[in-house]
LOLO-376545 format. One line per field, with one value per atom (N, C-alpha, C): residue in three letters; chain; atom name; x, y, z. Coordinates in steps of 0.05 Angstrom, whole numbers, plus 5000, padded with zeros to 4 digits. Example, Ala and Ser with C-alpha at 12.3 -4.5 7.8 and 13.67 -1.06 7.14 Angstrom:
2
resn: [ALA:ALA:ALA:SER:SER:SER] $
chain: [A:A:A:A:A:A] $
name: [N:CA:C:N:CA:C] $
px: [5264:5246:5264:5257:5273:5258] $
py: [4886:4910:4934:4955:4979:5001] $
pz: [5156:5156:5156:5142:5143:5157] $
END
This chain:
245
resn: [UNK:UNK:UNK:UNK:UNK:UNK:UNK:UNK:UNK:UNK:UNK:UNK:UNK:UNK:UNK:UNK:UNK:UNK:UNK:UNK:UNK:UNK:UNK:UNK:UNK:UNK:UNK:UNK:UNK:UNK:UNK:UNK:UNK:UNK:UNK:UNK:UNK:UNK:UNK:UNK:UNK:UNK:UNK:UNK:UNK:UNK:UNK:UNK:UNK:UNK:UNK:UNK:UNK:UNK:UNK:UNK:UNK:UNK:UNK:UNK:UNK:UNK:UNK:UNK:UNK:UNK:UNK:UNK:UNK:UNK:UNK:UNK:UNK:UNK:UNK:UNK:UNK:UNK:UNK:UNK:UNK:UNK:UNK:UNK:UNK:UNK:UNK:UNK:UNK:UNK:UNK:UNK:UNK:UNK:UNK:UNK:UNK:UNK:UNK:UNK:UNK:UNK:UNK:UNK:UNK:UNK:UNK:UNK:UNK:UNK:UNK:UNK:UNK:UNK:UNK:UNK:UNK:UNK:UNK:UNK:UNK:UNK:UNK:UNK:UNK:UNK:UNK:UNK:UNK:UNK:UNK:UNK:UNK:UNK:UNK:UNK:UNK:UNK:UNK:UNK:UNK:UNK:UNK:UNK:UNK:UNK:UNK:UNK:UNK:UNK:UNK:UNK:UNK:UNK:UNK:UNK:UNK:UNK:UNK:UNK:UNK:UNK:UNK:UNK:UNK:UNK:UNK:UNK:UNK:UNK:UNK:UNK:UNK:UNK:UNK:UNK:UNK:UNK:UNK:UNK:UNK:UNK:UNK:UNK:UNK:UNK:UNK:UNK:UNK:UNK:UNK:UNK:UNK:UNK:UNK:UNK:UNK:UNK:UNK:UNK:UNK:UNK:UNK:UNK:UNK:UNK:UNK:UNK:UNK:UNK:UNK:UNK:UNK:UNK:UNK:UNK:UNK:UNK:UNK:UNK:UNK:UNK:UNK:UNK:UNK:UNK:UNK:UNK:UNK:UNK:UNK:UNK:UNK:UNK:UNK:UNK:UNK:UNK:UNK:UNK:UNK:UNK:UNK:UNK:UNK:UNK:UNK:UNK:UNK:UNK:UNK:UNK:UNK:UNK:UNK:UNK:UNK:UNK:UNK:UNK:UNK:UNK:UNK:UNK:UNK:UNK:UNK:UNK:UNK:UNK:UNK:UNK:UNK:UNK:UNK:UNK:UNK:UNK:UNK:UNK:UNK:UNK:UNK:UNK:UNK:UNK:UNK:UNK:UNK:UNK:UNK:UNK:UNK:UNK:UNK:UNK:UNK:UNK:UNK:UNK:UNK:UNK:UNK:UNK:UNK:UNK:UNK:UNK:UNK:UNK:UNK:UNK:UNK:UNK:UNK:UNK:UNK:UNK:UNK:UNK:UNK:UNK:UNK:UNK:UNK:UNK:UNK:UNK:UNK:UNK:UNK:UNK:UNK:UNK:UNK:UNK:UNK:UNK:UNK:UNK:UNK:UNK:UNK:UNK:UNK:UNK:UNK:UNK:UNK:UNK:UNK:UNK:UNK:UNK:UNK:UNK:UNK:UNK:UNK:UNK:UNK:UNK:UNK:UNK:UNK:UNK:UNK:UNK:UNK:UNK:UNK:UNK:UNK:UNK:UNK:UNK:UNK:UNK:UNK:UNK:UNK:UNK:UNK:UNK:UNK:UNK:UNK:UNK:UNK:UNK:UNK:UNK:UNK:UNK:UNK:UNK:UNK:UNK:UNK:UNK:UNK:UNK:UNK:UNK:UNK:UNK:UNK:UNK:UNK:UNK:UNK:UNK:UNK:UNK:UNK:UNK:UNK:UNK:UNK:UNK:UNK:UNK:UNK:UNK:UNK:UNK:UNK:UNK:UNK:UNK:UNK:UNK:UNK:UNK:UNK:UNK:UNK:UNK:UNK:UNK:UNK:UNK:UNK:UNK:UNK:UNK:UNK:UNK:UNK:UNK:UNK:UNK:UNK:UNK:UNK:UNK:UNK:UNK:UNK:UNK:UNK:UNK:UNK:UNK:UNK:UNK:UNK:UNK:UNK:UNK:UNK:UNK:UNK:UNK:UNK:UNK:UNK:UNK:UNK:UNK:UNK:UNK:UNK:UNK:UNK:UNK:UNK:UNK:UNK:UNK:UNK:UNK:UNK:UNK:UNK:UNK:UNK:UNK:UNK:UNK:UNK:UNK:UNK:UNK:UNK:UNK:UNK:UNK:UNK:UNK:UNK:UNK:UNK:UNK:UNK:UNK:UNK:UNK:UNK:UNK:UNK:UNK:UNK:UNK:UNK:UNK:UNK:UNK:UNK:UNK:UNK:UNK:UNK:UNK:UNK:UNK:UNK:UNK:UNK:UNK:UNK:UNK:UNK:UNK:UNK:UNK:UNK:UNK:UNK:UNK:UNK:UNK:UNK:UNK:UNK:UNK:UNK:UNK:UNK:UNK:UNK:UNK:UNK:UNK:UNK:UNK:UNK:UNK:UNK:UNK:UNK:UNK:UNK:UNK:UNK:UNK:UNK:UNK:UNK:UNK:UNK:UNK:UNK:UNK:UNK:UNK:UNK:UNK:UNK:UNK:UNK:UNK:UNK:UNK:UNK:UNK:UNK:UNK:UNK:UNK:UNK:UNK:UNK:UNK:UNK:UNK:UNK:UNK:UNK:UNK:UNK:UNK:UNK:UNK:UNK:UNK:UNK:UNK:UNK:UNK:UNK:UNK:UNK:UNK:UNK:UNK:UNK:UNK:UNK:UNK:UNK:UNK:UNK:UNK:UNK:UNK:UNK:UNK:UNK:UNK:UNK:UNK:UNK:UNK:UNK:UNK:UNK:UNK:UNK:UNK:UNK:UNK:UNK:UNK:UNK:UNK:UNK:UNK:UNK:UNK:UNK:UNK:UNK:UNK:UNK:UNK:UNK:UNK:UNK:UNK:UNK:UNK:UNK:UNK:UNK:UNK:UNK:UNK:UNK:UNK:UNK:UNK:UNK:UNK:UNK:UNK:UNK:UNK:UNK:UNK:UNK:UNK:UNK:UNK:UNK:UNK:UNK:UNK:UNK:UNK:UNK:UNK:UNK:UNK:UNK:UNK:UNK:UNK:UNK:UNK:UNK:UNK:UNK:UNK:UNK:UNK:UNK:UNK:UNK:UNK:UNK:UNK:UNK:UNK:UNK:UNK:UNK:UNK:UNK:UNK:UNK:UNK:UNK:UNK:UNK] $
chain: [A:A:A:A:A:A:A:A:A:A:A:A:A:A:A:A:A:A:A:A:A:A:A:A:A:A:A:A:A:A:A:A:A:A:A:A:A:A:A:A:A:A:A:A:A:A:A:A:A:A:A:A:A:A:A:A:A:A:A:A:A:A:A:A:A:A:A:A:A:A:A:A:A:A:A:A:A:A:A:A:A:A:A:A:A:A:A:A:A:A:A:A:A:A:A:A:A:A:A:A:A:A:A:A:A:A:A:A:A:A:A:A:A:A:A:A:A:A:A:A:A:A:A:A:A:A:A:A:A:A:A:A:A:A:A:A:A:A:A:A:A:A:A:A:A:A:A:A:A:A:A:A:A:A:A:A:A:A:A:A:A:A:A:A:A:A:A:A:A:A:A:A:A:A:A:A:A:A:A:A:A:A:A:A:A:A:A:A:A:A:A:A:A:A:A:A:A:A:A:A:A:A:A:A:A:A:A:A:A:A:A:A:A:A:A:A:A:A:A:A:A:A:A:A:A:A:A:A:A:A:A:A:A:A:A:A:A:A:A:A:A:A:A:A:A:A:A:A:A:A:A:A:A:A:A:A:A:A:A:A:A:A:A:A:A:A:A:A:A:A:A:A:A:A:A:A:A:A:A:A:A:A:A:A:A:A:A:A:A:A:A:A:A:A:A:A:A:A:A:A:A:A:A:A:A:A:A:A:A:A:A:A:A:A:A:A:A:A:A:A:A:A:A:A:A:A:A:A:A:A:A:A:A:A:A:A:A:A:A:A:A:A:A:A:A:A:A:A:A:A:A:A:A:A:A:A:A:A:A:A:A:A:A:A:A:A:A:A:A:A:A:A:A:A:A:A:A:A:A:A:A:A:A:A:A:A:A:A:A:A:A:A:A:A:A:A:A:A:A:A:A:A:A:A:A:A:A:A:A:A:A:A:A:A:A:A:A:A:A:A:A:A:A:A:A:A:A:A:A:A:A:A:A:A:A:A:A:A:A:A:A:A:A:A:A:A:A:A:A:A:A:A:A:A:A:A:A:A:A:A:A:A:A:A:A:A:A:A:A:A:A:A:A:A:A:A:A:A:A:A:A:A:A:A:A:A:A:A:A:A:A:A:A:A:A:A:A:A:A:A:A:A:A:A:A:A:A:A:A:A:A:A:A:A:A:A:A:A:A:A:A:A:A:A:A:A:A:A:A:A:A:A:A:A:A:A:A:A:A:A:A:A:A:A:A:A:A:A:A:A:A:A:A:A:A:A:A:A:A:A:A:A:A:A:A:A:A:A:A:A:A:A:A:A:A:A:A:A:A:A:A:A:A:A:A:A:A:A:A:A:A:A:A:A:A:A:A:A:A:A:A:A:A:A:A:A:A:A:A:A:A:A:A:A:A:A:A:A:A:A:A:A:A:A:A:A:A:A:A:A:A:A:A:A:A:A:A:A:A:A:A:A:A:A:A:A:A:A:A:A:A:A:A:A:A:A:A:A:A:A:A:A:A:A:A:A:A:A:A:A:A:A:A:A:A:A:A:A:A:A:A:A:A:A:A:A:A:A:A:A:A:A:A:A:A:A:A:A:A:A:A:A:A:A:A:A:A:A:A:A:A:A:A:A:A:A:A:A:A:A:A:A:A:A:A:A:A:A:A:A:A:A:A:A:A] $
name: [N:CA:C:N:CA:C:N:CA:C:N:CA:C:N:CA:C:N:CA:C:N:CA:C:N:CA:C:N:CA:C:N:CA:C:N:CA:C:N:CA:C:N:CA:C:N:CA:C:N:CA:C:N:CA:C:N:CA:C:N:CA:C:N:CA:C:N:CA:C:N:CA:C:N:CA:C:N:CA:C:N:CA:C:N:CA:C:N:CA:C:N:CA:C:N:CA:C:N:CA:C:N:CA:C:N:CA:C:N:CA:C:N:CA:C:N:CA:C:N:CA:C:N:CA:C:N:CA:C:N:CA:C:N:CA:C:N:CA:C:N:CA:C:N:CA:C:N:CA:C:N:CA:C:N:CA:C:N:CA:C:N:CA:C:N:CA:C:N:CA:C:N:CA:C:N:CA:C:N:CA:C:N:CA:C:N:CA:C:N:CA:C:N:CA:C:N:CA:C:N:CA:C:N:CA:C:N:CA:C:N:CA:C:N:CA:C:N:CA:C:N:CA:C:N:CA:C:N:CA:C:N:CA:C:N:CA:C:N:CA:C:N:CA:C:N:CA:C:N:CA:C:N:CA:C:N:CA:C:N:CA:C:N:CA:C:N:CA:C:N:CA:C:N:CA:C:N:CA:C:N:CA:C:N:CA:C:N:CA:C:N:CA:C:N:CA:C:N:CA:C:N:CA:C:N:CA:C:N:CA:C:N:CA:C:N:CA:C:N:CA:C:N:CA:C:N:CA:C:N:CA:C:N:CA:C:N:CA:C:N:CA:C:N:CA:C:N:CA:C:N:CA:C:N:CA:C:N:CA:C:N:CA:C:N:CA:C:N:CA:C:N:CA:C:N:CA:C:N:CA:C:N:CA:C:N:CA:C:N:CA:C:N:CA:C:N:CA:C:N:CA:C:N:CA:C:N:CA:C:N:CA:C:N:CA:C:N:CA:C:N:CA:C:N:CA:C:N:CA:C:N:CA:C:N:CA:C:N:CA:C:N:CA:C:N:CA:C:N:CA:C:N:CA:C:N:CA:C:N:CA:C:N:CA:C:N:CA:C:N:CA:C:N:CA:C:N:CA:C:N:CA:C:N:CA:C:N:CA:C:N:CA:C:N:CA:C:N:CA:C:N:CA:C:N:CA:C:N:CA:C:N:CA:C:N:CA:C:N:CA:C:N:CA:C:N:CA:C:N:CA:C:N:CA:C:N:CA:C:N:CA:C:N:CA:C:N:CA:C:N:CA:C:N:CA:C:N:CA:C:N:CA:C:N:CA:C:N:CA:C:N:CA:C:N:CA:C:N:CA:C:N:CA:C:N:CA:C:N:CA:C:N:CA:C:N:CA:C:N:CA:C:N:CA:C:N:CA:C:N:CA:C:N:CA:C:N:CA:C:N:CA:C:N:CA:C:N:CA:C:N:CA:C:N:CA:C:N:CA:C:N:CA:C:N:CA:C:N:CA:C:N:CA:C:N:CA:C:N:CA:C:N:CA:C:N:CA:C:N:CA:C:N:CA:C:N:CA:C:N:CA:C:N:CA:C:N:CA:C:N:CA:C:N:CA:C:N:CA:C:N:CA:C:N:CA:C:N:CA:C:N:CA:C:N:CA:C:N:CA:C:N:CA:C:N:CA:C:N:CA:C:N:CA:C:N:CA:C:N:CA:C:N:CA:C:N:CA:C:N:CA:C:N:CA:C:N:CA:C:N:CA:C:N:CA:C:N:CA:C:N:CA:C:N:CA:C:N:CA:C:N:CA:C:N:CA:C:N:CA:C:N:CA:C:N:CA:C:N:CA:C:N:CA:C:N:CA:C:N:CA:C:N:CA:C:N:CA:C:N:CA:C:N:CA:C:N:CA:C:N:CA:C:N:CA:C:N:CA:C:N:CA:C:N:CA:C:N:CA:C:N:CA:C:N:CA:C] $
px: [8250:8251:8231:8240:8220:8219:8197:8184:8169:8176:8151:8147:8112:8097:8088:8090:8083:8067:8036:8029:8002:7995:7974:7940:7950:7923:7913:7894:7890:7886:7872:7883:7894:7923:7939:7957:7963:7962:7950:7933:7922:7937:7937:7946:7963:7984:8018:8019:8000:8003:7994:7977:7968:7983:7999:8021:8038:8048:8069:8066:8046:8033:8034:8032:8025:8057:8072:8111:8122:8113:8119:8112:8092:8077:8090:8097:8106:8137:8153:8187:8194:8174:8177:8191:8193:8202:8192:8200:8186:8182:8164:8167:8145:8161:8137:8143:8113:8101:8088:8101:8080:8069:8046:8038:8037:8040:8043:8023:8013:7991:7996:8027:8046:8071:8086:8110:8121:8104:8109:8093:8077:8069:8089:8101:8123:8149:8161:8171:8178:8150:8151:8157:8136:8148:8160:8186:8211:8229:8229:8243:8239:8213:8209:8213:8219:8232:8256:8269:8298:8313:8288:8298:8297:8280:8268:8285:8292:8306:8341:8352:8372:8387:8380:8394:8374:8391:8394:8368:8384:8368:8352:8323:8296:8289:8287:8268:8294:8286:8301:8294:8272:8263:8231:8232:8216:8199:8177:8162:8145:8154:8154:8133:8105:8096:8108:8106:8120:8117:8084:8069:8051:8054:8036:8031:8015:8013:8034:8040:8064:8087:8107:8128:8121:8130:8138:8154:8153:8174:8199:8207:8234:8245:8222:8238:8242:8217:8222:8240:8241:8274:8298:8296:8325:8326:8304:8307:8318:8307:8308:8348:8350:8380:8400:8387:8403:8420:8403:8406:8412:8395:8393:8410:8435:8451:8440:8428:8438:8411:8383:8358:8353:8336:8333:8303:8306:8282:8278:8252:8233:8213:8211:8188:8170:8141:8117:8110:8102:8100:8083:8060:8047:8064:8090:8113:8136:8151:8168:8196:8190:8201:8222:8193:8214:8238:8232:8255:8279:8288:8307:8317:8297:8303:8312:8307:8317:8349:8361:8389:8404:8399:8405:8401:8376:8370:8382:8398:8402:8380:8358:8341:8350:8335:8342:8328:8301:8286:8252:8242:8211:8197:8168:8153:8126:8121:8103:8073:8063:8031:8021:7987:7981:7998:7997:8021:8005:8022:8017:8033:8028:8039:8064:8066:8089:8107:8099:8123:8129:8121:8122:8139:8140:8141:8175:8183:8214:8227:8211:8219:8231:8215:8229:8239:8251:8269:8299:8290:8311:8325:8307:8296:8313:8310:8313:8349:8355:8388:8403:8384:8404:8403:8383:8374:8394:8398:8415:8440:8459:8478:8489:8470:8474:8476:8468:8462:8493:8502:8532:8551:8545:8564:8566:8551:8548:8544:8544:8539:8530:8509:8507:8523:8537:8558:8541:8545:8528:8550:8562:8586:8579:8599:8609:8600:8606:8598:8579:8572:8553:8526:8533:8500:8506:8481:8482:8492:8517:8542:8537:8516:8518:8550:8568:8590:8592:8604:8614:8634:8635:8651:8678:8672:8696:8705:8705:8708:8726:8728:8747:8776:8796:8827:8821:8821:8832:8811:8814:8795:8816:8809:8823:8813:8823:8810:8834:8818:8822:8809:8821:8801:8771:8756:8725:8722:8732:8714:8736:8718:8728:8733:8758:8761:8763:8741:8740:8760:8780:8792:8783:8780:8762:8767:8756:8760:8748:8734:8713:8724:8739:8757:8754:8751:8756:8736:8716:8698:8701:8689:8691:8658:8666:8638:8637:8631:8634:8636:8650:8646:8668:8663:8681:8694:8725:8735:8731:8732:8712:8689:8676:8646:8646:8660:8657:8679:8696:8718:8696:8687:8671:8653:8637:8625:8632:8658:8669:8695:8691:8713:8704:8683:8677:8684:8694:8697:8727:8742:8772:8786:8775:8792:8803:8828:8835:8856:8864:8878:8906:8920:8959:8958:8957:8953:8938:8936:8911:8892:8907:8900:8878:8886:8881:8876:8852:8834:8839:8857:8864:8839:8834:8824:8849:8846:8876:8865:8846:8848:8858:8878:8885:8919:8920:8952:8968:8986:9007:9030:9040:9066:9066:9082:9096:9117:9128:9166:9169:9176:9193:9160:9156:9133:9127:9119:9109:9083:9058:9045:9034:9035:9027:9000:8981:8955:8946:8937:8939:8967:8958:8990:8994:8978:8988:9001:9032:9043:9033:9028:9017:9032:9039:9063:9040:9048:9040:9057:9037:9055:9063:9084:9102:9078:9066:9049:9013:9023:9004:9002:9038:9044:9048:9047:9047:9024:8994:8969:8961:8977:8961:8976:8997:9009:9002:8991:8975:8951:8936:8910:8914:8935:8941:8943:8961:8963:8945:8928:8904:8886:8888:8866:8877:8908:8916:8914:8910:8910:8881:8866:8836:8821:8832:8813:8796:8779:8763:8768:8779:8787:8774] $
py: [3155:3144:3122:3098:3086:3071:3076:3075:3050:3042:3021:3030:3034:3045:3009:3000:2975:2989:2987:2994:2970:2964:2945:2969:2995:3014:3024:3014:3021:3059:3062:3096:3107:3104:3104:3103:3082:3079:3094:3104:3134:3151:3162:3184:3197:3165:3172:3176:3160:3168:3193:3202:3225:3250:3234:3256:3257:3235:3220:3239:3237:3249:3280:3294:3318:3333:3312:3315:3321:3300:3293:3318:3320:3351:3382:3387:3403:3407:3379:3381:3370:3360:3352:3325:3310:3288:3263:3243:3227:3197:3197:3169:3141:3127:3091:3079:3069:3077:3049:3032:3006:3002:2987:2995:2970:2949:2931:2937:2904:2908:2897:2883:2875:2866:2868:2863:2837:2810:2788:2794:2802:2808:2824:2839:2854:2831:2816:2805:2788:2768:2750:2768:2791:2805:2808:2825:2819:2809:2783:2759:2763:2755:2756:2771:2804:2816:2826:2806:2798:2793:2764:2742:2753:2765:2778:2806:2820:2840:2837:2813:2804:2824:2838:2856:2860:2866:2866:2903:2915:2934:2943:2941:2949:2975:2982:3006:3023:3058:3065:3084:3077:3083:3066:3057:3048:3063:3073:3071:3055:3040:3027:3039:3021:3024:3000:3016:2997:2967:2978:2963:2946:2925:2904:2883:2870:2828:2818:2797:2780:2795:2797:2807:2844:2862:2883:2897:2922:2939:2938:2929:2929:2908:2881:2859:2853:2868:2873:2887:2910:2922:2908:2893:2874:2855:2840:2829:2846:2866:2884:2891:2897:2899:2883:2852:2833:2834:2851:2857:2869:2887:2927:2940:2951:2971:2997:3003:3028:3051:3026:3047:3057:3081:3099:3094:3096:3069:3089:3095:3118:3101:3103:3090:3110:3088:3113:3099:3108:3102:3112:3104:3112:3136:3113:3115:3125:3150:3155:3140:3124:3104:3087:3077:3065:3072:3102:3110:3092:3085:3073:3050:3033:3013:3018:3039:3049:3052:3048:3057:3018:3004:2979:2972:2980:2978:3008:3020:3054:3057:3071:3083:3114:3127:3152:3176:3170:3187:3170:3180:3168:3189:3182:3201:3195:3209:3206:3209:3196:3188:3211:3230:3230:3248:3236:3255:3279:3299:3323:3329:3331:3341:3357:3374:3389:3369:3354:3342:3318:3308:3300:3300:3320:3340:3345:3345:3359:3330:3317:3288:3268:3279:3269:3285:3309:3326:3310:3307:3290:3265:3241:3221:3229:3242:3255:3253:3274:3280:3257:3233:3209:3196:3190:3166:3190:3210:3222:3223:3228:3216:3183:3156:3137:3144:3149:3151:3158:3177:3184:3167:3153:3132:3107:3097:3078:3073:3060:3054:3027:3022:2993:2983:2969:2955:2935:2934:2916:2894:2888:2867:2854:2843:2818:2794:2780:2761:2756:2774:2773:2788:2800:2818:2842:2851:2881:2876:2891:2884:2908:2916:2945:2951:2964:2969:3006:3002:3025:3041:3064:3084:3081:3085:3078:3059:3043:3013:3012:3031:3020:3038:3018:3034:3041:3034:3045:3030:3050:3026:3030:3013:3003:2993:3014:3012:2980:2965:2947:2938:2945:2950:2966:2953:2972:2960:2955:2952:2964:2960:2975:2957:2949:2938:2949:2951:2959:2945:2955:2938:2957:2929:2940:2925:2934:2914:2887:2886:2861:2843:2852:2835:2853:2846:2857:2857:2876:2869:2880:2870:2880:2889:2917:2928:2944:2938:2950:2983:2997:3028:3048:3067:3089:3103:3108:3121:3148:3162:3186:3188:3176:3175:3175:3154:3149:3168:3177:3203:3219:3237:3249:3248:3226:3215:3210:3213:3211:3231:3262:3276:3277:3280:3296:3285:3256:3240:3237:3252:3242:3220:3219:3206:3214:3210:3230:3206:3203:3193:3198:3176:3179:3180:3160:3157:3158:3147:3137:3121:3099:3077:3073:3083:3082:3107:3100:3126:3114:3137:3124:3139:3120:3142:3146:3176:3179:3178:3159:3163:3134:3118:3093:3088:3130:3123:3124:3102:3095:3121:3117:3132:3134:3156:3167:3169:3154:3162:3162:3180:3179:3176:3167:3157:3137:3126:3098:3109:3106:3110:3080:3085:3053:3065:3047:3047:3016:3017:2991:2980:2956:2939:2936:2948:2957:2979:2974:3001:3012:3031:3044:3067:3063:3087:3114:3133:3165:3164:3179:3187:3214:3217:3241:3270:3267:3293:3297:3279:3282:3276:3287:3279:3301:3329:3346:3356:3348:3345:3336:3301:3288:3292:3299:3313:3331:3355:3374:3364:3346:3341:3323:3310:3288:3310:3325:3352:3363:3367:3383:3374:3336:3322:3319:3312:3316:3333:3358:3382:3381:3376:3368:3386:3394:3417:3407:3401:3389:3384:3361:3360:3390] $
pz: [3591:3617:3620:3640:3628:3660:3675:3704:3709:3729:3741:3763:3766:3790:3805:3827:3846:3867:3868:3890:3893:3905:3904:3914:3915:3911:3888:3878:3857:3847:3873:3872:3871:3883:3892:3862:3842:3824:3800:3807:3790:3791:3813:3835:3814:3818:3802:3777:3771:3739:3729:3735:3736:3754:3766:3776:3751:3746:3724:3700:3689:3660:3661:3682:3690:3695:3702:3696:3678:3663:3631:3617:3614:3600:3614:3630:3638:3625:3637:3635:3614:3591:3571:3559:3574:3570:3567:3551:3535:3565:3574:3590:3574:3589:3591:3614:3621:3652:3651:3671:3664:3699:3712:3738:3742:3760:3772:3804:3808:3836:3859:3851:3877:3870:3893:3884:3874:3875:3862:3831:3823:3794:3781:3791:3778:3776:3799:3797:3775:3765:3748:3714:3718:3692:3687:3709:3702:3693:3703:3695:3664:3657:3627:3606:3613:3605:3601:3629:3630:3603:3605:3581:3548:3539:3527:3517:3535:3526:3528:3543:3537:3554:3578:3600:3630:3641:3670:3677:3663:3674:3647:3656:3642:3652:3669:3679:3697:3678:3698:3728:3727:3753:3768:3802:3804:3831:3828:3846:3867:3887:3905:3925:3926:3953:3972:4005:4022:4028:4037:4054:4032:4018:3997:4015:3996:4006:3990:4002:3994:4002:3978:3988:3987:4008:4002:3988:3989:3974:3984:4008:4013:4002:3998:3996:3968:3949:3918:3914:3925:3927:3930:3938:3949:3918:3912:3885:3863:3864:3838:3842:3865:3870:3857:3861:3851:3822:3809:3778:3767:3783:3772:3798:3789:3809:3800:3785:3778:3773:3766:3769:3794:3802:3814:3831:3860:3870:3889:3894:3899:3924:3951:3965:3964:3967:3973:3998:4021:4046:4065:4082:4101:4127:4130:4151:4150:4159:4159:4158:4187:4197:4178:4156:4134:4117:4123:4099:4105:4124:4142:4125:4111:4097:4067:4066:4040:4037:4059:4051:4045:4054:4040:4006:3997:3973:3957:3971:3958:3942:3963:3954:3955:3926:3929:3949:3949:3970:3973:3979:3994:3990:3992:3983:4005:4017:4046:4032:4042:4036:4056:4055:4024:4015:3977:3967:3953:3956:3938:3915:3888:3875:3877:3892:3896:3903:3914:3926:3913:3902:3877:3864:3853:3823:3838:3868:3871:3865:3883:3881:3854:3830:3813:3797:3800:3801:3803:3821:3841:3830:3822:3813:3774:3763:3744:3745:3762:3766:3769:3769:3782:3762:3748:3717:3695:3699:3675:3686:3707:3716:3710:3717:3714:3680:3664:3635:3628:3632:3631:3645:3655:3663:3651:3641:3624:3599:3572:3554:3547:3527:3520:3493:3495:3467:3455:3431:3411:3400:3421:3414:3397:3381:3363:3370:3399:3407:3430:3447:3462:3464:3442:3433:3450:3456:3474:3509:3506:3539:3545:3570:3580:3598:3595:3611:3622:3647:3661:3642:3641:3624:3641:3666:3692:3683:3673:3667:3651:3638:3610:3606:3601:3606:3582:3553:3535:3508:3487:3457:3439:3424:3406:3380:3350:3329:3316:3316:3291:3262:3244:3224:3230:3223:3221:3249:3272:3306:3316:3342:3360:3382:3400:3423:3453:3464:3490:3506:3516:3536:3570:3575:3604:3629:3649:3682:3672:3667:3658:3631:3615:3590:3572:3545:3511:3514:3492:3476:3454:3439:3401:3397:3380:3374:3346:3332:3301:3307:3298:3302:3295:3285:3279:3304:3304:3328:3332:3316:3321:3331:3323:3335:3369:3381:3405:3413:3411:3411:3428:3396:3409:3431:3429:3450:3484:3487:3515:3527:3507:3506:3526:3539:3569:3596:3587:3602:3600:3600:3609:3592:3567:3545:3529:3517:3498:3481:3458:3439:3438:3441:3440:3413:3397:3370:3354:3330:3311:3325:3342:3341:3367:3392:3421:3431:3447:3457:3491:3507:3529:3549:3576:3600:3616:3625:3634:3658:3671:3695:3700:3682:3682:3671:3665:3662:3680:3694:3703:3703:3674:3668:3641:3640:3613:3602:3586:3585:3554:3548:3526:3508:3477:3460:3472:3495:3511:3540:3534:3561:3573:3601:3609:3616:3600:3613:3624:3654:3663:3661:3651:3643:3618:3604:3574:3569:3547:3540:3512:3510:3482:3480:3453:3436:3438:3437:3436:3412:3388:3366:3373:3354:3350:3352:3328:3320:3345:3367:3387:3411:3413:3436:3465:3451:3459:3465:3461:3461:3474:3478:3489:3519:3528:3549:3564:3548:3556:3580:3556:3565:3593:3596:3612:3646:3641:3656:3669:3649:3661:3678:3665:3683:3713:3714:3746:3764:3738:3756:3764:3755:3767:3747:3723:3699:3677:3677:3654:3631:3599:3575:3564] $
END
């Protein structure tokens, strides 16, 4: 997991990390923790890490105090929005009041000054359930031609093995990504994909219809072979019925 703490208190900035560290050691999980002393110093880092890491979202979680100089946490929030849908944005706050502003930036919860550990500790509990949720929804592709394309799992009707890659066809276009179809098979049985053929790993939450060896996914038709068709029917079944692959 990998956190940015923004508070312009340097105590305050202890506090967390030493809340932070004291998480980690307990629930066992591996974090990197970088602390920023306002929300325009974070800002500019950003950017450069933008450029630098060649994606939108860097951090998957940020700790936000409200009240800074310059811009605030709401309004660093609103930047961070611009880019990042999907990290997990935490206020720390004097004021109740504010939580209020948190629902523009979908903030997940707030954390009331002074903080105690306990509360804390539920808080990114919390904070936790959401960065590993987003995690299952997404993947990053090491495309062919655009380097690393993070895309939505929602996102994608169907893949497609051509020779040694793989073609994502998705809301967003094709992409090509070197890879074995098994591999990623496995990787998204949990997710409502399942294989007509050799060739195509469909989401059946994108099939149309079925007739005869022909399924429409989207506005593509793809053959169902013979020896997996009765399989892949089943499974198709079950997902309507609302039963897990």
């Amino acid at each position: 997991m990998r956190a940015a703490i923004i508070d312009d208190e340097k105590n305050m900035t202890h506090l967390l990390m030493e809340f932070m560290n004291r998480f980690k050691e307990e629930n066992e999980i591996v974090t990197d923790v970088e602390c920023f002393e306002s929300g325009d110093a974070f800002l500019n880092a950003f950017e450069k890490k933008r450029i630098m890491e060649e994606k939108d979202h860097i951090f998957d979680l940020f700790l936000l105090d409200v009240e800074m100089p310059g811009r605030n946490g709401i309004e660093t929030a609103r930047e961070i929005r611009k880019y990042d849908k999907e990290a997990v944005i935490m206020f720390i706050t004097n004021m109740a009041q504010y939580a209020i502003h948190g629902y523009e930036v979908e903030a997940v919860d707030y954390v009331l000054k002074p903080i105690t550990y306990e509360d804390f500790s539920l808080k990114m509990h919390k904070a936790l359930r959401y960065i590993r949720q987003n995690e299952k929804q997404q993947m990053l592709l090491n495309t062919t031609e655009d380097g690393k394309v993070p895309i939505l799992i929602s996102d994608i009707y169907y893949i497609e093995v051509v020779s040694h890659y793989l073609q994502f066809h998705t809301k967003q276009g094709v992409f090509e990504s070197r890879g074995v179809m098994k591999e990623i098979e496995n990787e998204l049985e949990s997710m409502n994909f399942f294989r007509c053929n050799q060739s195509f790993l469909v989401n059946l939450a994108y099939v149309k219809s079925i007739r005869s060896n022909e399924v429409t996914v989207g506005n593509e038709k793809l053959s169902i072979s013979r020896n997996r068709k009765n399989s892949f029917m089943d499974a198709y079944a079950r997902y309507v019925g609302g039963m897990s692959l």
